[in-house]
C-alpha positions as CSV (number, residue, x, y, z in Angstrom):
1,X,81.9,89.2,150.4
2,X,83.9,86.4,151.3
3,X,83.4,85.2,155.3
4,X,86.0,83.7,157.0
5,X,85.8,81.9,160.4
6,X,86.6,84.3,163.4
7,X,90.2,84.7,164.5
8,X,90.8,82.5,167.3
9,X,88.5,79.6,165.8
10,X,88.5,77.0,163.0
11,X,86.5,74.5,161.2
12,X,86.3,70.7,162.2
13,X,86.6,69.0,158.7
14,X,85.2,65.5,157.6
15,X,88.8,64.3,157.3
16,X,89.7,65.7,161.0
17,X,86.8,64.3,162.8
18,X,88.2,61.1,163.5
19,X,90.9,62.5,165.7
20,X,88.2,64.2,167.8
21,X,86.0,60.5,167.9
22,X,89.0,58.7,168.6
23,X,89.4,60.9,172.1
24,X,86.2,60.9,172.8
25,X,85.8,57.3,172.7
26,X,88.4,56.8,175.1
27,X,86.8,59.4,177.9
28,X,83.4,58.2,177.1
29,X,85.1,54.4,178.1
30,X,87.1,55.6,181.1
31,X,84.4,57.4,182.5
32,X,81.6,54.5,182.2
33,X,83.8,52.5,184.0
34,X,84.4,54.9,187.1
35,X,80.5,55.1,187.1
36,X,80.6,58.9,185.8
37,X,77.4,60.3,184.1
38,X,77.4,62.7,181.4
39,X,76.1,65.9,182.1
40,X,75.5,68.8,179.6
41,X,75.6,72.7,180.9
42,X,74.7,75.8,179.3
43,X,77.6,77.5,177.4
44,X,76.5,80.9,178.4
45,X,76.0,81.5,182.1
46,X,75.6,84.9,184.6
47,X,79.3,86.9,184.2
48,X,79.2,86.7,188.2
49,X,79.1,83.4,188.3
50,X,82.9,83.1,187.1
51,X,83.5,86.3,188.7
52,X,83.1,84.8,192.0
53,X,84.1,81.4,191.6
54,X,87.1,81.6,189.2
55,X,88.2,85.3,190.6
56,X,88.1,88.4,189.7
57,X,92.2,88.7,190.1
58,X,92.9,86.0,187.6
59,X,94.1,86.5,183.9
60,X,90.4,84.6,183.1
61,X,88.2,86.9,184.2
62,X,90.2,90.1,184.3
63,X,91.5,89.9,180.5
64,X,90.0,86.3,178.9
65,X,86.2,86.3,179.4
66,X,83.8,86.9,176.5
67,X,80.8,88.7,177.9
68,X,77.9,90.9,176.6
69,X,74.5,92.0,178.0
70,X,71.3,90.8,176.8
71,X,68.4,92.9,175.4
72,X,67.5,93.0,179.7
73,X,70.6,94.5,180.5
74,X,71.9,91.6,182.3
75,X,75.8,90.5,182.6
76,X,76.3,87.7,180.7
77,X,79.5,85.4,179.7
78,X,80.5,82.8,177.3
79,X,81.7,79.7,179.8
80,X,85.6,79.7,179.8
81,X,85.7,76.8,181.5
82,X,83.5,74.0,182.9
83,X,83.8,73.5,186.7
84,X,81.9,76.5,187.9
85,X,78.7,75.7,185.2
86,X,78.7,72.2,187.4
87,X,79.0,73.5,190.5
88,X,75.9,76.1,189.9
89,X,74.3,73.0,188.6
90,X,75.0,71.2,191.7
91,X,73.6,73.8,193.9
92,X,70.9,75.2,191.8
93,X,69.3,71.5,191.3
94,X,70.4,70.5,195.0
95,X,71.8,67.7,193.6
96,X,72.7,65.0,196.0
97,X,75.5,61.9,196.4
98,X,74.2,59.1,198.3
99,X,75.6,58.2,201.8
100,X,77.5,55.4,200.4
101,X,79.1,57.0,196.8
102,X,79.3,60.5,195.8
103,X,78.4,62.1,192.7
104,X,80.3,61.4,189.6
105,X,79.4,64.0,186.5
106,X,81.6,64.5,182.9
107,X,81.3,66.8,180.6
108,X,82.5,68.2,177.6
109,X,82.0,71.0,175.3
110,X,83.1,74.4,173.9
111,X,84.8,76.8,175.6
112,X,86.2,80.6,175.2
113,X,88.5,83.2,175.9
114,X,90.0,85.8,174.6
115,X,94.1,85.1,174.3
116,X,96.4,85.5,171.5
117,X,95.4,83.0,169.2
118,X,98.5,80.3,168.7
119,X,99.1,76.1,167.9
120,X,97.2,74.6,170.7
121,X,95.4,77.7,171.7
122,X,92.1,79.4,170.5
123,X,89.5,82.0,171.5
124,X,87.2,79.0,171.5
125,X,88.7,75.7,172.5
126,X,87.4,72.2,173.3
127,X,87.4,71.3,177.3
128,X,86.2,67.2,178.6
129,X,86.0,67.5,182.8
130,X,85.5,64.9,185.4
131,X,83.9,65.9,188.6
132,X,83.3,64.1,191.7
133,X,81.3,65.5,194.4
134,X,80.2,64.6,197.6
135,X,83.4,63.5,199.3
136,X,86.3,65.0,201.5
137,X,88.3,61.4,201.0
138,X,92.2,61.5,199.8
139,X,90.7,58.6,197.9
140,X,89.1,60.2,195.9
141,X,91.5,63.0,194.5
142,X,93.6,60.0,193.3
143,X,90.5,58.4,191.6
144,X,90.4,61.9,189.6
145,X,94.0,62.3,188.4
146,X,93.7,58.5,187.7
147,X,91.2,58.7,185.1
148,X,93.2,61.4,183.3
149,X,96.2,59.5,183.5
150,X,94.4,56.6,182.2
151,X,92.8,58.7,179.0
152,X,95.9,59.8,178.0
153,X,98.2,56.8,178.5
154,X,94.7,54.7,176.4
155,X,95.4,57.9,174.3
156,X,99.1,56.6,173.6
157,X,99.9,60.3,174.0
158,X,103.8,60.3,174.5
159,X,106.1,61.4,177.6
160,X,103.4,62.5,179.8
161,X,104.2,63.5,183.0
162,X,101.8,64.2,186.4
163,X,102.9,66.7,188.9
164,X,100.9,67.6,192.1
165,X,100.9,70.0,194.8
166,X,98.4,71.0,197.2
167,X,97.4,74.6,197.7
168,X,96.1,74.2,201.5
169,X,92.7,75.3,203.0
170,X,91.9,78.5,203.8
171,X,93.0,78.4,207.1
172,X,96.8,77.6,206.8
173,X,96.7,79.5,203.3
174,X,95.9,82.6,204.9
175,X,98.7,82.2,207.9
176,X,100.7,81.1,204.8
177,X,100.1,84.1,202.7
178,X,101.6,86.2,205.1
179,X,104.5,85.0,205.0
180,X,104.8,84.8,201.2
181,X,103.9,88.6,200.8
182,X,106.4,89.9,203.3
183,X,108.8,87.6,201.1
184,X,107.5,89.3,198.0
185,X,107.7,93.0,199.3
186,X,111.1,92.7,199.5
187,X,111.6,93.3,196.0
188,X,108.2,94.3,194.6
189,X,109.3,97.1,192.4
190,X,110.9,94.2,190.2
191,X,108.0,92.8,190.0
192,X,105.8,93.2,187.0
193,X,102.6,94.9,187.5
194,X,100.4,92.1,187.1
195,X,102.2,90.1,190.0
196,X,102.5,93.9,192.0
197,X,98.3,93.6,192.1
198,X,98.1,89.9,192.5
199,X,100.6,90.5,195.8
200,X,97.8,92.6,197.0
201,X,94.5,90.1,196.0
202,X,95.6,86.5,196.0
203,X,99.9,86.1,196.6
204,X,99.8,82.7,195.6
205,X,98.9,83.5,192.1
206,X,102.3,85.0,191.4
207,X,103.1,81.6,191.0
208,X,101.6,81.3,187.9
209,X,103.3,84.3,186.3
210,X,105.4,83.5,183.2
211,X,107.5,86.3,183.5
212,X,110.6,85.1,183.6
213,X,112.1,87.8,186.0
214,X,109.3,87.2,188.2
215,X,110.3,83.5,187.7
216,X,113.6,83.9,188.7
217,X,112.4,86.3,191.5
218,X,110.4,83.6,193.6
219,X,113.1,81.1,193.4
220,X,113.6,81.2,197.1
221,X,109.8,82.0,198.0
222,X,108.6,80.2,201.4
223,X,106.2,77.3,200.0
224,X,102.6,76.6,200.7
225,X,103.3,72.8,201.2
226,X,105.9,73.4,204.6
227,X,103.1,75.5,205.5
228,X,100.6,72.9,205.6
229,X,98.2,72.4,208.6
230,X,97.8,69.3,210.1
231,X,95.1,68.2,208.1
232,X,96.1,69.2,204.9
233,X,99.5,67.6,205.1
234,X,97.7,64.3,206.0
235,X,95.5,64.2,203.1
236,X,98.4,65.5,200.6
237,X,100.3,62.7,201.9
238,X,97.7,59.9,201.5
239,X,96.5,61.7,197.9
240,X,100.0,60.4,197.3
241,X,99.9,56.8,199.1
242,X,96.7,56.1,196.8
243,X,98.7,57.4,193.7
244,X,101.4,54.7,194.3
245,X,98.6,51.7,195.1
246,X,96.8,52.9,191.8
247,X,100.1,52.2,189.8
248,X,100.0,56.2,188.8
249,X,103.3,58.4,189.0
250,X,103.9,61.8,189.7
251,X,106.5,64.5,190.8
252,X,105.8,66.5,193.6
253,X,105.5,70.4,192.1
254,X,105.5,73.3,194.3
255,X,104.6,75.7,191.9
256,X,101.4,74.1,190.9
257,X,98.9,76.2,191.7
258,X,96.6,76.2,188.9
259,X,94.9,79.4,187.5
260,X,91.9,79.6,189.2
261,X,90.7,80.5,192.6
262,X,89.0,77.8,194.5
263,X,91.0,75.3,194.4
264,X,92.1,73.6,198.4
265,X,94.1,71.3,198.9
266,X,94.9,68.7,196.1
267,X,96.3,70.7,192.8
268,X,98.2,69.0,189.6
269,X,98.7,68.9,186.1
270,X,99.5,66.6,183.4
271,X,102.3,67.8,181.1
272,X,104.6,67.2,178.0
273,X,107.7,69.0,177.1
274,X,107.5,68.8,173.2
275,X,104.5,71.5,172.6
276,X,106.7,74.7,173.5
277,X,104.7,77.0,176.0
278,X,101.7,74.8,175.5
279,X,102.6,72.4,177.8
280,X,99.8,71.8,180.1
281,X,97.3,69.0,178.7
282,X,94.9,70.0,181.8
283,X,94.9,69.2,185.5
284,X,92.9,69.9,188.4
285,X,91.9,70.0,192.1
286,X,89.8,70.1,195.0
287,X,87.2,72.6,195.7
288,X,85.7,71.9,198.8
289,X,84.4,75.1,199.1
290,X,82.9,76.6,195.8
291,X,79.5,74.7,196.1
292,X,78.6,76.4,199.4
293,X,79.9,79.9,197.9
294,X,77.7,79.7,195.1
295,X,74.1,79.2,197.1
296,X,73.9,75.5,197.7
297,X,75.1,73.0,200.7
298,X,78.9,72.4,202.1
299,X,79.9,69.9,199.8
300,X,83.6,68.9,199.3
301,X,84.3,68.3,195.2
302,X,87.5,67.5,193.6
303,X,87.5,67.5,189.6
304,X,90.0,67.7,186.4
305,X,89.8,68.9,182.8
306,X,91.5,68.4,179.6
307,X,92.0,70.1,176.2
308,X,91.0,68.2,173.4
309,X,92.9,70.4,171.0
310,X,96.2,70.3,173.0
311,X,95.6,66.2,173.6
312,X,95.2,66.1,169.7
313,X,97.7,68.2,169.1
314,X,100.4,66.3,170.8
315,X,99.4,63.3,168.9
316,X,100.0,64.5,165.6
317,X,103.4,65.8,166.9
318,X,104.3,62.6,168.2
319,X,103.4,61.0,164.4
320,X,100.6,58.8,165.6
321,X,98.4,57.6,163.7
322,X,94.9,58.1,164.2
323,X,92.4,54.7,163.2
324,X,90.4,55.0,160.4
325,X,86.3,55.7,161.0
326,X,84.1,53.4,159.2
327,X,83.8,53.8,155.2
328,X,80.6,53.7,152.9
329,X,80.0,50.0,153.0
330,X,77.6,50.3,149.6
331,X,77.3,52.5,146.7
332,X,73.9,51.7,145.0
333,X,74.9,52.3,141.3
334,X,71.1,52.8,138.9
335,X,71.5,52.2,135.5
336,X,69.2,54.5,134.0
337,X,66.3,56.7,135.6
338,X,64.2,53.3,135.0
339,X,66.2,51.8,138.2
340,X,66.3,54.5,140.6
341,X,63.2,53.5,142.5
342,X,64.4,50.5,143.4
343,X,67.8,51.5,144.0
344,X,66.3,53.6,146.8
345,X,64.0,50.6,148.2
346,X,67.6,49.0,148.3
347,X,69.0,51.7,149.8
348,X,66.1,51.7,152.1
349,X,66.7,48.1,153.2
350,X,70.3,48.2,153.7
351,X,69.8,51.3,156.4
352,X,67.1,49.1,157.9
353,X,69.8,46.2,158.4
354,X,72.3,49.2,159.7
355,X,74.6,48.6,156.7
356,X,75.4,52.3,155.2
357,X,74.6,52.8,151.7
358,X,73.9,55.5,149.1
359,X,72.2,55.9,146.0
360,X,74.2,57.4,142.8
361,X,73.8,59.7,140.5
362,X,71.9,57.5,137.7
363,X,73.5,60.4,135.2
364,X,76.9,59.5,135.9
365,X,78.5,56.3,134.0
366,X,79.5,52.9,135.7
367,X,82.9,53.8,135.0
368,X,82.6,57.5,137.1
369,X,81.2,55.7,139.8
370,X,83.4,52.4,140.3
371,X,86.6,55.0,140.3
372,X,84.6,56.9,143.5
373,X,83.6,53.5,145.0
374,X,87.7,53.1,144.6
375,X,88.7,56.6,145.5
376,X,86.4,56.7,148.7
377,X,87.2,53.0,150.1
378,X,83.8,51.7,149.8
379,X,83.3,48.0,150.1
380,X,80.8,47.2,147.6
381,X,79.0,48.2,144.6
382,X,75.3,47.1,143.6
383,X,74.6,47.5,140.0
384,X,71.1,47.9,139.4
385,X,70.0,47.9,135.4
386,X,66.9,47.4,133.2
387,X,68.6,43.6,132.8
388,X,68.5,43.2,136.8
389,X,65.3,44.8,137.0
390,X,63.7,41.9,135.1
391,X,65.8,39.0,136.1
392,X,65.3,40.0,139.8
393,X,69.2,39.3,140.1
394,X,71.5,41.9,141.1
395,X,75.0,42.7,140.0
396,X,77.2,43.2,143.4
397,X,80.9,44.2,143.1
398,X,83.4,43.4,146.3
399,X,85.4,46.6,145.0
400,X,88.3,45.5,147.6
401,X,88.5,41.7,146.2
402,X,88.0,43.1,142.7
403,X,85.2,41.0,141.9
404,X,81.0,40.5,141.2
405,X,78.4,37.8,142.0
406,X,74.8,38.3,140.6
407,X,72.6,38.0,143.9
408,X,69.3,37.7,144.1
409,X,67.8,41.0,145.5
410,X,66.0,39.7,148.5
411,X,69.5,38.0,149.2
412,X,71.7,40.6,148.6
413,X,72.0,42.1,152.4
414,X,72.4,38.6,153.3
415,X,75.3,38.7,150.8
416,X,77.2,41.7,151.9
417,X,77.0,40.8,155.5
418,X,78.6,37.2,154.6
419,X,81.5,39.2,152.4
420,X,82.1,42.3,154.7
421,X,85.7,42.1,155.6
422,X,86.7,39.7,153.2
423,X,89.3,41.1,151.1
């Protein structure tokens, strides 16, 4: 029987993986500079856990979430996204910010859900997130969507665009969802029936419906940001004030809710317009209150998250050309079994000066093996041969500046380290 990889997920090949260093790279950067520590969940957790934090009304949870019981009958589910993993971290641990900065956490790993498979979506998908925690400042939500913006203009993705909303507290949300639902009864029969039972759980989440007659239908819906308390408008309005002093810009988006529960206040997104219905690289928001609901202390948060397959993705649309990874630097070519040992005591050396080398097959000819030094973009060849054995003098081969030097082999790392780069 032939296996195949299961629908909804692919294979990472050797020729792919740059594109995936290349992002990382730039996170792992932008993140050391913000002072953000890497942190690494598990990528199963307790199926309540997103139940209760992402919402049992959302399209996650209700239709998305891989989940399965254990062999002690307890509810279990793969992690469809990041956030809530670190904020049962965060309250399991009791982790603290100081009094003068708050907590600053990254991650990035696998994913799942269980959509329709299409370019730019998969059952299991690669998320990076950025969470600060610890800190009810404006100041802060700008600090967040900054380092997105940042990745992705360091990225060179093309024609991004950052749009931002903010969703309220619970306090005026709930005066404000009033309103919206008497707006939406007026034609709920038109409605489809996921937005008829999101009218009745969480109103604001019709928003996020891509139906387009339910699109056209909440045209004219009240909006959550002339709805805004006191408070809420102030710290929209100086989220935006530290936007414009941190050089970052952004439309103001209504309809930005995001598709997840606890978000308050602060919500956005970063989006291009050449990916079709993928448009969405990630975005984010406050949750001031999810830390408390899941056992541990009041903490405010805000956070974002990315896809690393959509980021990718938009690359290779744009035509952009990834940077080449680092080639074999040596191919250790014996000449004869009678030479293998100390092509691997070569070998051996060259790993203990961090230069990468391998060893040949000592079957193959010279000819085999300088076409594979050629084919694979290797920088040198060490020819080692009865003859060199005895003469202690090794034949090296700059394969990029076509020629060969006979080295003495205590000098020959010396050698390659004086060549490397010289073409």
């Amino acid at each position: 029987m032939k296996y195949q990889a299961p629908r909804g997920t692919y294979d990472i090949l050797p020729e792919d993986i740059k594109k995936w260093h290349y992002i990382e790279n730039i996170i792992r950067k932008l993140t050391s500079l913000y002072n953000y520590s890497e942190v690494r969940t598990p990528i199963f957790e307790q199926l309540d856990l997103f139940q209760r934090s992402v919402g049992e009304d959302t399209d996650i949870v209700e239709k998305e979430m891989y989940t399965f019981e254990d062999k002690k009958g307890r509810n279990l589910a793969l992690r469809p996204e990041g956030t809530a993993s670190i904020a049962r971290m965060v309250a399991e641990r009791n982790l603290q910010s100081s009094k003068k900065e708050p907590l600053r956490l990254w991650y990035e790993g696998p994913m799942f859900r269980y959509s329709r498979p299409q370019k730019g979506r998969h059952r299991q998908f690669y998320q990076f997130g950025v969470e600060c925690i610890g800190s009810p400042k404006p100041i802060v939500d700008a600090e967040i969507i900054a380092i997105g913006w940042q990745i992705l203009q360091e990225a060179k993705v093309p024609d991004v665009s950052l749009e931002i909303n903010s969703v309220g507290c619970p306090d005026c949300r709930d005066k404000y969802n009033i309103l919206l639902k008497n707006f939406l009864y007026k034609d709920r029969d038109k409605y489809c029936e996921d937005c008829q039972r999101r009218m009745e759980q969480n109103p604001l989440r019709v928003f996020d419906c891509k139906n387009n007659i339910c699109r056209h239908l909440i045209v004219n819906a009240p909006r959550m940001l002339d709805n805004l308390c006191e408070e809420c408008a102030q710290h929209f309005k100086e989220v935006k004030k530290n936007l414009e002093m941190m050089n970052v810009p952004f439309t103001v988006n209504p309809e930005i809710v995001r598709g997840l529960d606890y978000y308050t206040k602060t919500a956005f997104e970063y989006k291009i317009n050449y990916l079709g219905a993928q448009d969405a690289l990630g975005g984010g928001g406050r949750y001031d209150g999810l830390i408390e609901y899941l056992g541990g202390k009041q903490i405010p948060a805000v956070g974002l998250s990315m896809g690393l397959e959509r980021i990718i993705l938009s690359l290779e649309k744009s035509g952009f050309s990834f940077p080449e990874e680092d080639n074999l630097e040596v191919f250790i070519i014996p000449i004869g079994a009678e030479a293998l040992q100390a092509s691997i005591d070569m070998m051996q050396e060259l790993h203990k000066a961090d230069i990468s080398a391998v060893v040949a097959d000592e079957n193959s000819s010279i000819g085999n093996n300088l076409k594979l030094c050629d084919k694979n973009n290797v920088s040198f060849a060490v020819l080692i041969g009865g003859n060199e054995l005895k003469s202690g003098l090794y034949v090296v081969k700059n394969i990029k500046k076509k020629s060969q030097s006979e080295v003495i082999k205590e000098e020959v790392i010396n050698f390659i380290k004086t060549n490397e780069g010289v073409a």
